[in-house]
Backbone as a chain_set.jsonl record, in Angstrom:
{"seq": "XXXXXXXXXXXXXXXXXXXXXXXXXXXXXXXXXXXXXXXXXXXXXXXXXXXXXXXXXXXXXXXXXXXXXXXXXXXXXXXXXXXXXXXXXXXXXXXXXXXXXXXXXXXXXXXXXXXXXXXXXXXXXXXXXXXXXXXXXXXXXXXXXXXXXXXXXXXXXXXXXXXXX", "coords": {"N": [[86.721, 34.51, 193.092], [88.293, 34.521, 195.223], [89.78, 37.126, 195.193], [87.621, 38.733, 195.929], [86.824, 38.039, 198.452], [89.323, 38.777, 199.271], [89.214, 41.612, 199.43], [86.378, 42.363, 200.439], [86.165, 40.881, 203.185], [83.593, 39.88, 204.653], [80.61, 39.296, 203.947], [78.464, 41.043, 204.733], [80.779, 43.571, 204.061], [80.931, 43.303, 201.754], [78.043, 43.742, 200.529], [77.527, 46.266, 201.788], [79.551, 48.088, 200.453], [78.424, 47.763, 197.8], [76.338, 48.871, 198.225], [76.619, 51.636, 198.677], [78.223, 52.222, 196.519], [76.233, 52.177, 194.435], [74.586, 54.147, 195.506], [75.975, 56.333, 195.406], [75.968, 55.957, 192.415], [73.401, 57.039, 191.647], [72.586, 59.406, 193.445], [74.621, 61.379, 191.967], [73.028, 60.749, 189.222], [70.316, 61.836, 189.954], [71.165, 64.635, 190.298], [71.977, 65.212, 188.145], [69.839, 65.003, 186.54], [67.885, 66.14, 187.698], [69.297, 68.969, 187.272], [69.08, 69.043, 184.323], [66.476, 69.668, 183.917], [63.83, 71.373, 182.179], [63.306, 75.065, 182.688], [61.091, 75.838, 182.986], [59.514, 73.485, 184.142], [57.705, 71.795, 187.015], [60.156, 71.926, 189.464], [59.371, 70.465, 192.589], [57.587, 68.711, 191.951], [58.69, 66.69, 189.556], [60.937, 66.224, 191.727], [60.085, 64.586, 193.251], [58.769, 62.804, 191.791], [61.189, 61.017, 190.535], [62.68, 60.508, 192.714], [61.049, 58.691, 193.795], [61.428, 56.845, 191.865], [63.493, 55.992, 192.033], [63.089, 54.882, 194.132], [61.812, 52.583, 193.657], [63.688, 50.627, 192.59], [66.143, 48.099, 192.727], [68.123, 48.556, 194.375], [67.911, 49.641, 196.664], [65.931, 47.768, 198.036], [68.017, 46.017, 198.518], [69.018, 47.912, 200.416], [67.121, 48.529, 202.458], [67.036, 45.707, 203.61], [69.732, 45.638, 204.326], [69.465, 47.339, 206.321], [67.375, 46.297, 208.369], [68.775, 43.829, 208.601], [71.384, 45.169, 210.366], [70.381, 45.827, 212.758], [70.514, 43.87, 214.416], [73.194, 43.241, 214.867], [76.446, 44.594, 215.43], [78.669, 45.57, 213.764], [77.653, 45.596, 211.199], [76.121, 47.454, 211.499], [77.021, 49.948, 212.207], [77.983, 50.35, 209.933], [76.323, 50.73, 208.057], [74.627, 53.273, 209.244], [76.903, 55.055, 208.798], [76.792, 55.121, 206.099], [74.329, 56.159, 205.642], [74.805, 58.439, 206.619], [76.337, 59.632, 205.153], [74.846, 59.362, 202.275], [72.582, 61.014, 203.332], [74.203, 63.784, 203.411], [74.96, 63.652, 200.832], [72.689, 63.969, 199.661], [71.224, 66.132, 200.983], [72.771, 68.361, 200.135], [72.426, 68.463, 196.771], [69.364, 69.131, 197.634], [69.553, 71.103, 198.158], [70.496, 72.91, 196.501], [68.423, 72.745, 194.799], [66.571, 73.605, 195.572], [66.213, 76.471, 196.899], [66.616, 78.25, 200.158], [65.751, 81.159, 201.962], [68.125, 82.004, 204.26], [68.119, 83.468, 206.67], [65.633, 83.391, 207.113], [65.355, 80.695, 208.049], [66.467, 78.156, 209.76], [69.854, 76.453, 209.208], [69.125, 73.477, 209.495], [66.53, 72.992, 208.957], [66.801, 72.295, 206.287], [67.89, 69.843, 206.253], [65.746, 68.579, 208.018], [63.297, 68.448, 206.335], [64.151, 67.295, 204.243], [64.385, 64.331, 205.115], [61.775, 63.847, 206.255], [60.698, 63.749, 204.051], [62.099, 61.408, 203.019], [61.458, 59.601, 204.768], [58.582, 59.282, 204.097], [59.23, 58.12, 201.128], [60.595, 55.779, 202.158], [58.627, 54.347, 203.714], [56.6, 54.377, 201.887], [57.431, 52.463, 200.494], [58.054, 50.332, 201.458], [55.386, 49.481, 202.168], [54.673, 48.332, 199.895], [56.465, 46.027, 199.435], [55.574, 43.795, 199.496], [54.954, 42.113, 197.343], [52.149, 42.197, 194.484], [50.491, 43.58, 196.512], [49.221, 46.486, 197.544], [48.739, 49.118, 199.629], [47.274, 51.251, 199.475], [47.08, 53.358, 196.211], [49.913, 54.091, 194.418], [50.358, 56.28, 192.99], [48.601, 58.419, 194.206], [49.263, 58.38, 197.07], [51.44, 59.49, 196.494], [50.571, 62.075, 195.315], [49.182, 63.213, 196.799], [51.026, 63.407, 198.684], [53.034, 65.824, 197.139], [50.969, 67.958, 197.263], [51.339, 68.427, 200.079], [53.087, 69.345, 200.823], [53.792, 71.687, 199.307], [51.424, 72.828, 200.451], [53.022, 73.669, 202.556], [55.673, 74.559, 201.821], [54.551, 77.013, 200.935], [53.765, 78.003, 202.977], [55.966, 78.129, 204.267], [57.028, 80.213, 203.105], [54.996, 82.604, 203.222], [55.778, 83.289, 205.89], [58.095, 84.158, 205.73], [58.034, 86.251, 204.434], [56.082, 87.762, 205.447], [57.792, 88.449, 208.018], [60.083, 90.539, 207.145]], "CA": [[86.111, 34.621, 194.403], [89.098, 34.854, 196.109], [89.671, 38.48, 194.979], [86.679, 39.077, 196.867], [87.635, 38.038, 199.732], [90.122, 39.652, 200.012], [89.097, 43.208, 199.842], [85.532, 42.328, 201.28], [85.866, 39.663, 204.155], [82.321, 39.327, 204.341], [79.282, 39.121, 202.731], [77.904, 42.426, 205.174], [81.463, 44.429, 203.688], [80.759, 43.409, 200.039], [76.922, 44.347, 200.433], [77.662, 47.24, 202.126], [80.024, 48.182, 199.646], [77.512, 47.666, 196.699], [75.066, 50.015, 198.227], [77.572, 52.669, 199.156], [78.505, 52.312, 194.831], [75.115, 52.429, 193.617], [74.198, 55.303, 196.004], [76.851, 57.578, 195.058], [75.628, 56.62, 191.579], [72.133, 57.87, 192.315], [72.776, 60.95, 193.604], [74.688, 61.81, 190.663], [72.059, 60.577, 188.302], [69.547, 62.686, 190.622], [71.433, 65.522, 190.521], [72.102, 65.41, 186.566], [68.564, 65.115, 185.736], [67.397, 67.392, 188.087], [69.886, 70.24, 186.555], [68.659, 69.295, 183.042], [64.903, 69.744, 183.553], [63.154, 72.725, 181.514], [63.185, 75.809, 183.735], [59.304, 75.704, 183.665], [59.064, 72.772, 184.803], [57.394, 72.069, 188.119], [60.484, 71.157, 190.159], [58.793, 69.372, 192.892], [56.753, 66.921, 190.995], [59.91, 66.278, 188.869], [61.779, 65.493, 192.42], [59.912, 63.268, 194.237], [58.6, 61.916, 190.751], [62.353, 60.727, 190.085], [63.173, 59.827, 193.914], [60.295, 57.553, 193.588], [61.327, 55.825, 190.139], [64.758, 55.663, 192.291], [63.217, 53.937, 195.634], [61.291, 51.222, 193.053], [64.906, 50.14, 192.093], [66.86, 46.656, 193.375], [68.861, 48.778, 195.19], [66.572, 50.309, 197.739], [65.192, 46.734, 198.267], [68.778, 45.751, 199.249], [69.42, 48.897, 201.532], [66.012, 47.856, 203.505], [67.34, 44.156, 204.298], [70.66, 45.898, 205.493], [68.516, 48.043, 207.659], [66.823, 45.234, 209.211], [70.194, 43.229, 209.573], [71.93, 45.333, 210.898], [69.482, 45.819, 214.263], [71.435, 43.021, 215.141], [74.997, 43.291, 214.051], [76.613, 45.953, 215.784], [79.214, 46.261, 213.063], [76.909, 46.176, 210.555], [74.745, 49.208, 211.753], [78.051, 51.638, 212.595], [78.422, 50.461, 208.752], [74.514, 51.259, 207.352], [74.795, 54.411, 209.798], [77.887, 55.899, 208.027], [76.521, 54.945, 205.026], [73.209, 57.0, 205.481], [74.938, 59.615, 206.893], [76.982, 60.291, 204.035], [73.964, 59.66, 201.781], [71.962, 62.288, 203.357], [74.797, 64.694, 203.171], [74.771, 64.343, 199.305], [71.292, 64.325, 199.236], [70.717, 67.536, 201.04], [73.423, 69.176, 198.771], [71.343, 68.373, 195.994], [68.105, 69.587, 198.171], [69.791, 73.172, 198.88], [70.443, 73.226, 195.461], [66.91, 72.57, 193.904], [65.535, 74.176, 196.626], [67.152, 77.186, 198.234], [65.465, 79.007, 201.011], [66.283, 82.534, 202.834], [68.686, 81.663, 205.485], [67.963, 84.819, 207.448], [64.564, 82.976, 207.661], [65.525, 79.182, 208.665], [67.833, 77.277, 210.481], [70.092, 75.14, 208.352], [68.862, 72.12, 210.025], [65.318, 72.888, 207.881], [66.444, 71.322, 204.705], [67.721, 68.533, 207.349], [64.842, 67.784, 208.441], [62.776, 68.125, 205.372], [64.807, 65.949, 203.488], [64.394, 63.493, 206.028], [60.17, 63.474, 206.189], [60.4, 63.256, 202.136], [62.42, 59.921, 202.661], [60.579, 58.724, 205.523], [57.318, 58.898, 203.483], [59.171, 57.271, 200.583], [60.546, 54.674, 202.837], [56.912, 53.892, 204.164], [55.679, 53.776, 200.779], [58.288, 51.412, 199.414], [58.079, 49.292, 202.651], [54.036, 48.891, 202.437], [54.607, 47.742, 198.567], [57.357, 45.1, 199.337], [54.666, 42.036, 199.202], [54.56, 41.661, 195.306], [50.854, 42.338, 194.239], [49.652, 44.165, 197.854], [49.371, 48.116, 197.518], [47.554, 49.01, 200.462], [46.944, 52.589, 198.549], [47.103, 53.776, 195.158], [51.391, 55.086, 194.687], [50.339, 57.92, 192.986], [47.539, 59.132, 195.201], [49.632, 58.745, 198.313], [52.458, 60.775, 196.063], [50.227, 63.38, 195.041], [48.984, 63.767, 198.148], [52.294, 64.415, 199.394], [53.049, 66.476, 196.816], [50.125, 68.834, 198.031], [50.978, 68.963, 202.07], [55.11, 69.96, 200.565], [54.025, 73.247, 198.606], [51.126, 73.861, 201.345], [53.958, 73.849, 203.692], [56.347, 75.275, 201.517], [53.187, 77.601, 200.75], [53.557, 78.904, 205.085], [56.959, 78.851, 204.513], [57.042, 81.624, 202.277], [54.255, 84.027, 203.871], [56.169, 83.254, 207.261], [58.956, 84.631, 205.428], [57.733, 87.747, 204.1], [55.767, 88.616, 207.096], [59.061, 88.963, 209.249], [60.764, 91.573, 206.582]], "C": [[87.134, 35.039, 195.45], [89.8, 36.237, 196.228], [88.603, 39.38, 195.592], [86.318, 39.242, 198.389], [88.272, 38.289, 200.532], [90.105, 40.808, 200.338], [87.863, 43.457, 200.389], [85.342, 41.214, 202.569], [84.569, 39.095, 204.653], [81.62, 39.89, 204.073], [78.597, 40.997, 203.138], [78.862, 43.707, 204.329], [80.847, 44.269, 202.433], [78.78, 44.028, 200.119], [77.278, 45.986, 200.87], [78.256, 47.91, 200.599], [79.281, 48.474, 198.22], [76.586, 49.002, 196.834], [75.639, 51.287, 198.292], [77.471, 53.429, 197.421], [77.372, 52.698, 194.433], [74.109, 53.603, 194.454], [74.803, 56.615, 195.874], [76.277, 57.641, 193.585], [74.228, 57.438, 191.36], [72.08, 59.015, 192.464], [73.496, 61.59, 192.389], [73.932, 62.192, 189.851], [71.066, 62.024, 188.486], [69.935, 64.163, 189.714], [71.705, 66.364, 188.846], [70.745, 65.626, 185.858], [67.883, 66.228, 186.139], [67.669, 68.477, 187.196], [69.177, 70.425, 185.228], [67.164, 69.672, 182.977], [64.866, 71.188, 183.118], [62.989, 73.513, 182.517], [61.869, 76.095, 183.646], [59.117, 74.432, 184.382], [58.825, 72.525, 186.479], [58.83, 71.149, 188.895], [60.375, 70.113, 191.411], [58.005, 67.906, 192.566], [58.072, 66.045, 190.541], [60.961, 65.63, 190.613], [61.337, 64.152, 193.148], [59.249, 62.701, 192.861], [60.144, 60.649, 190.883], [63.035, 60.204, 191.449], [62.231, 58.821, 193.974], [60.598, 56.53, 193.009], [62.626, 55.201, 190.915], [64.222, 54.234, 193.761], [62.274, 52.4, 194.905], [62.898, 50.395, 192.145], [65.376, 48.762, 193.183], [67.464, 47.474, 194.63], [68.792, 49.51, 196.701], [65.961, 49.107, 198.7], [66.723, 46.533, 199.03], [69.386, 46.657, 200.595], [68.407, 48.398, 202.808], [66.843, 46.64, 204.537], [68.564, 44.624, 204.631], [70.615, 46.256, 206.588], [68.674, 47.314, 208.739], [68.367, 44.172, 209.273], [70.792, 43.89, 210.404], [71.526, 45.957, 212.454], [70.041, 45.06, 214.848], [72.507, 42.44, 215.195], [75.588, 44.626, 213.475], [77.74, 46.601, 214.446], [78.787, 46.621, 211.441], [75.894, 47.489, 210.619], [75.989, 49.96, 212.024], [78.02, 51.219, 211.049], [76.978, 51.161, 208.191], [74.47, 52.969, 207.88], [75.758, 55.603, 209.367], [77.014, 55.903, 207.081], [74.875, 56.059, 204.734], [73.42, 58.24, 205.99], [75.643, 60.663, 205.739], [76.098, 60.458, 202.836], [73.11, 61.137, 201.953], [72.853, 63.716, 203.449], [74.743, 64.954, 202.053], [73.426, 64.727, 199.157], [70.804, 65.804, 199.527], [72.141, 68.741, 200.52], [72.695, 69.262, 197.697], [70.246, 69.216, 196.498], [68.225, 71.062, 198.232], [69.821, 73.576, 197.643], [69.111, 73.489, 194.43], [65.916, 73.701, 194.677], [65.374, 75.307, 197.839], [65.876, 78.15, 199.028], [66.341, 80.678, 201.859], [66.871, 81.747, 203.996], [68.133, 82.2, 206.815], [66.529, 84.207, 208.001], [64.682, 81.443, 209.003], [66.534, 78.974, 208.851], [68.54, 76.174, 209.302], [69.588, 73.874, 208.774], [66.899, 72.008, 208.838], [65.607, 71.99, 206.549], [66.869, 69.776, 205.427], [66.468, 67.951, 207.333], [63.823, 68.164, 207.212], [62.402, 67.228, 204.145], [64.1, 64.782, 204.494], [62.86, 63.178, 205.931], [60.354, 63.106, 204.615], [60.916, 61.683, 202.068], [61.695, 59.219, 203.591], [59.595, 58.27, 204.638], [58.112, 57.446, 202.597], [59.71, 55.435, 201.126], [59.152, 53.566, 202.964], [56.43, 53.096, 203.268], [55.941, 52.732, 200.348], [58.559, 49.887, 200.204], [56.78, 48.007, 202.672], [53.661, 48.367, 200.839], [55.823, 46.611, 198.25], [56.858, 43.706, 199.233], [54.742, 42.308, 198.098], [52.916, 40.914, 195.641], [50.378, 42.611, 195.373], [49.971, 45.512, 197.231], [48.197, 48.323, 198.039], [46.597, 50.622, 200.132], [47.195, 52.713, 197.376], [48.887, 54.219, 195.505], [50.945, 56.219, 194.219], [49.209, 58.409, 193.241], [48.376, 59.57, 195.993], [51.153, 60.069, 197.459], [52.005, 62.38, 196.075], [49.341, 64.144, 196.127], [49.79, 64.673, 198.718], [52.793, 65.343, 199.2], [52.024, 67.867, 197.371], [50.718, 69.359, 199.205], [52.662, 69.659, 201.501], [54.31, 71.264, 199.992], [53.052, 73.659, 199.525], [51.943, 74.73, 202.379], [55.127, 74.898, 203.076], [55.787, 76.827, 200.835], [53.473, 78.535, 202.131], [54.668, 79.466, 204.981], [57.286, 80.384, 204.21], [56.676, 82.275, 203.021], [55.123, 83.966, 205.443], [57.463, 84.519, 207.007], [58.865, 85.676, 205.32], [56.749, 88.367, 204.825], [56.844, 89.167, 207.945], [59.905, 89.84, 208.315], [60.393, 92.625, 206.832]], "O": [[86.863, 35.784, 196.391], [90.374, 36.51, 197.282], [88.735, 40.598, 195.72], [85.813, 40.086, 199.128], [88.252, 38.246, 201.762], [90.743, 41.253, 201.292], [87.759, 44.568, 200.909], [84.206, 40.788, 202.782], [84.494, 37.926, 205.032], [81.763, 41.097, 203.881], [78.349, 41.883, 202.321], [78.25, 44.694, 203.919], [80.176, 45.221, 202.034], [78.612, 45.032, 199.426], [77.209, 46.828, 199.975], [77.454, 48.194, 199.709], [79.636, 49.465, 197.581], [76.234, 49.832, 195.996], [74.902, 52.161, 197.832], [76.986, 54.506, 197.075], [77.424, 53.827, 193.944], [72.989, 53.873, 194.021], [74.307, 57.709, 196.147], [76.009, 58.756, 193.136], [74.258, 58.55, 190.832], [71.53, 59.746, 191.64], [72.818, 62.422, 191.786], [73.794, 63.366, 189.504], [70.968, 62.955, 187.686], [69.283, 64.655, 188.793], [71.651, 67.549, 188.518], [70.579, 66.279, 184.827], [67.388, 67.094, 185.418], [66.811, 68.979, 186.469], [68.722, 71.514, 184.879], [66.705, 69.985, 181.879], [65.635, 72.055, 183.534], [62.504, 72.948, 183.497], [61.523, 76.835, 184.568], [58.404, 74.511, 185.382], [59.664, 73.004, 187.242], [58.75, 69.923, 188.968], [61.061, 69.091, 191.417], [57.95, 66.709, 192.849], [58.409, 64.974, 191.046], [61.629, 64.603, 190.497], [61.935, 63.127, 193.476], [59.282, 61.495, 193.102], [59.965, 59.514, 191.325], [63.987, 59.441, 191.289], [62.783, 57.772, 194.307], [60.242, 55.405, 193.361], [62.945, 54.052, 190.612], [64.762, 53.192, 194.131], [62.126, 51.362, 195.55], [62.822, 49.684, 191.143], [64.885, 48.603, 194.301], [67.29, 47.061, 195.776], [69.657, 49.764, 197.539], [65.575, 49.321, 199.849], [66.715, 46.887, 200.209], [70.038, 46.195, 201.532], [68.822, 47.981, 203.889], [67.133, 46.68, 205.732], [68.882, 43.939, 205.603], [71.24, 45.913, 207.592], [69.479, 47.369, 209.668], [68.818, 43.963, 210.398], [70.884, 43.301, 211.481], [72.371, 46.489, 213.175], [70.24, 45.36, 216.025], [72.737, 41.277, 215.528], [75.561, 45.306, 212.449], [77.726, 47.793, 214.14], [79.268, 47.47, 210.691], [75.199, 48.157, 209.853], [75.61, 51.131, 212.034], [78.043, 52.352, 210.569], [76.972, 52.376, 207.994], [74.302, 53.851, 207.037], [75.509, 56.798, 209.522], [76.252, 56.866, 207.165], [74.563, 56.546, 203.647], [72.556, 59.115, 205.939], [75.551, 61.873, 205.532], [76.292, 61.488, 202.189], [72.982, 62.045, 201.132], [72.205, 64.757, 203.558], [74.537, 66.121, 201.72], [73.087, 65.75, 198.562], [70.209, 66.533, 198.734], [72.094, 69.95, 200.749], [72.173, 70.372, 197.592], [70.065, 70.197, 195.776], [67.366, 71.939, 198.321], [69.216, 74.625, 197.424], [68.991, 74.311, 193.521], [64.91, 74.339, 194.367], [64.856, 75.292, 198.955], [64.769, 78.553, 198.672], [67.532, 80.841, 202.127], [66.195, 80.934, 204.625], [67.786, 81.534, 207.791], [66.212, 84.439, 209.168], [64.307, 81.275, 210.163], [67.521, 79.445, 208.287], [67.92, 75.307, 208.685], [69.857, 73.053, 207.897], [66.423, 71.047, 208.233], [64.84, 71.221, 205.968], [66.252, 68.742, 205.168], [66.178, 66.938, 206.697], [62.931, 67.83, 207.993], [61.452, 66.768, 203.511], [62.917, 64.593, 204.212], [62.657, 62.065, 205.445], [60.035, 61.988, 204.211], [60.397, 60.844, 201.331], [61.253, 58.131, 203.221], [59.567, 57.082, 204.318], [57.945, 56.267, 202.907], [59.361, 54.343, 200.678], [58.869, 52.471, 202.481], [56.017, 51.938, 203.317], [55.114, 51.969, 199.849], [59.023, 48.82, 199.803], [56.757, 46.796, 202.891], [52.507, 48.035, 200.567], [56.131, 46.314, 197.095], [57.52, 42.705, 198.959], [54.267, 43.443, 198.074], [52.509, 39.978, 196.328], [49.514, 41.765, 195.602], [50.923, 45.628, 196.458], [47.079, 48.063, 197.596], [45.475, 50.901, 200.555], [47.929, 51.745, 197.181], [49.193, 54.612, 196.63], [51.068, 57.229, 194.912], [48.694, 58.963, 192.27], [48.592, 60.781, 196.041], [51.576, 61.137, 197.902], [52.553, 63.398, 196.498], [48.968, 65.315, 196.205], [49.695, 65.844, 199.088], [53.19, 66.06, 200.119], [52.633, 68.782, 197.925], [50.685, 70.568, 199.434], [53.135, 70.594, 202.146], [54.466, 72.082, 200.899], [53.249, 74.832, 199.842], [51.759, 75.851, 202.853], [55.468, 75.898, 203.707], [56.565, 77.628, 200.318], [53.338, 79.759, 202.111], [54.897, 80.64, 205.273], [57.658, 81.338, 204.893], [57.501, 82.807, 203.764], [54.871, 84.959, 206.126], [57.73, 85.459, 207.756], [59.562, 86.379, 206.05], [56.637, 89.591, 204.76], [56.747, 90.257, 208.509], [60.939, 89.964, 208.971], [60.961, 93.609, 206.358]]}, "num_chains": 1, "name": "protein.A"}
């Protein structure tokens, strides 16, 4: 314990810490499975399939309750705040990768903020299924829902695209 102590002084560093570890491995994972999928396969389904399977994990559950601590523990939130900033940097590495778009069309800030609605939702989802035995929807309705409004959208994107050439 006292090895612990010493390189986390408290409980917020060593949590922190944990999630930091098991978010770097994540993205990895992500990013490994992604690469390997069959080049038919539908890569959307396959992503938010597999970011899903990732936000029903322990470690998702513990990122939440840092969340919500750190609203009131200022050095816990500059810590959660790094920590999701550097997340969504790997993440939308990954995202540009799976998912590249004409520059010439969009602003880099597009896969920004794309990324960003895809985790909101799964946030939401993973928020409004944190009672054990409540699911105030079906998960894979509200998925395949979502799935839908992403390729209508990424559906506009396109013709938006090849209208302005």
């Amino acid at each position: 314990m006292g090895a612990l102590l010493h390189h986390f002084p408290t409980k917020a560093d060593l949590l922190t810490a944990a999630v930091v570890h098991s978010f770097d491995r994540r993205i990895e994972e992500f990013g490994l499975l992604m690469a390997g999928l069959d080049a038919a396969a539908d890569k959307l389904d396959a992503a938010i399939d597999l970011l899903w399977s990732m936000y029903s994990r322990p470690t998702l559950t513990a990122w939440h309750e840092l969340w919500v601590a750190a609203r009131t523990d200022p050095a816990l939130a500059a810590a959660v705040i790094e920590i999701d900033r550097q997340f969504m940097a790997a993440s939308q590495r990954v995202y540009v990768e799976l998912f590249p778009v004409d520059e010439s069309a969009h602003s880099p800030s597009d896969h920004g903020i794309g990324l960003h609605v895809i985790y909101a939702l799964l946030d939401g989802l993973a928020t409004s299924r944190s009672i054990d035995g409540y699911e105030p929807h079906p998960t894979e309705a509200v998925l395949n829902l979502f799935k839908t409004m992403l390729r209508l959208t990424l559906a506009q994107s396109d013709t938006g695209t090849k209208e302005s050439q």
